[in-house]
C-alpha positions as CSV (number, residue, x, y, z in Angstrom):
1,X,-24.5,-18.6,6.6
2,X,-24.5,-16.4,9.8
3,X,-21.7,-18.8,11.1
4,X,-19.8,-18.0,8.1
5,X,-20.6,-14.3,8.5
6,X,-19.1,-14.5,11.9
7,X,-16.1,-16.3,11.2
8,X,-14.8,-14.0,8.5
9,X,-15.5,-10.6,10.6
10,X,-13.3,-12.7,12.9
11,X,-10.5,-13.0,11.3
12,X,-10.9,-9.4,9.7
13,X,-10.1,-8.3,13.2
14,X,-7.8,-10.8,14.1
15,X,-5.4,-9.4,10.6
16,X,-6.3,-6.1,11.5
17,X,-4.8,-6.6,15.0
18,X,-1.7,-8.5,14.3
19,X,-1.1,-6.1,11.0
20,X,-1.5,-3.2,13.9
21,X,1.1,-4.5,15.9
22,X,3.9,-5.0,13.4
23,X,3.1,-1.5,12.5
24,X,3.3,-0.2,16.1
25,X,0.1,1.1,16.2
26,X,-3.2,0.4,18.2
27,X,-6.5,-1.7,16.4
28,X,-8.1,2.1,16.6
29,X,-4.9,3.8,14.8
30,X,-5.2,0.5,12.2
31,X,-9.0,0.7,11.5
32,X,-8.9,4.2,11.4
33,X,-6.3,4.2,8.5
34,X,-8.1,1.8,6.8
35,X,-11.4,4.0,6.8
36,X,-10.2,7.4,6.5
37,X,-6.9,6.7,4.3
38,X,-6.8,3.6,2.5
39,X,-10.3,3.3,1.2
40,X,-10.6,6.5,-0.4
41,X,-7.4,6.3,-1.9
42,X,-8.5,3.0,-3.6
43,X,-11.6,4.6,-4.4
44,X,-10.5,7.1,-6.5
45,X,-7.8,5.0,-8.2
46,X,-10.1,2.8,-9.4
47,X,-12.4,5.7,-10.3
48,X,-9.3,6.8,-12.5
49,X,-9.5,3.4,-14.0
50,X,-12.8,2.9,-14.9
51,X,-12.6,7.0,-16.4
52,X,-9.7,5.5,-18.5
53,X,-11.1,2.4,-19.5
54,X,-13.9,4.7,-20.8
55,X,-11.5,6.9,-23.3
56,X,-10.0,4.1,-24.3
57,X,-13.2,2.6,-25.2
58,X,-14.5,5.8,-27.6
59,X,-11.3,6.1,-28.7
60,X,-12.1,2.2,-30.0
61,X,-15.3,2.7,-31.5
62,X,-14.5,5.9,-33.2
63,X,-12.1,3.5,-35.4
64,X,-15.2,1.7,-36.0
């Protein structure tokens, strides 16, 4: 399991690196977008969702 563990950090660096470069940027710049940027932005979308899902769903059972 720890092998495992290892192998996919591995190649989460290794995409991180080559998906740095063809963006021009350093690993830092990369991993730094991905932290500070991208995940809260995918956070709160799928806040948005699940808030959505839950109108949706009253809206549902109030045509019970």
């Amino acid at each position: 399991m720890r092998d495992l563990g290892i192998a996919m950090y591995a190649a989460c660096v290794d995409f991180m690196i080559r998906a740095a470069a063809l963006a021009g940027a350093t690993y830092r710049d990369a991993n730094a977008f991905l932290f500070f940027v991208l995940w809260p932005v995918v956070t709160v979308v799928l806040l948005g969702v699940v808030a959505w899902q839950a109108v949706v769903l009253r809206r549902l059972e109030r045509r019970r």
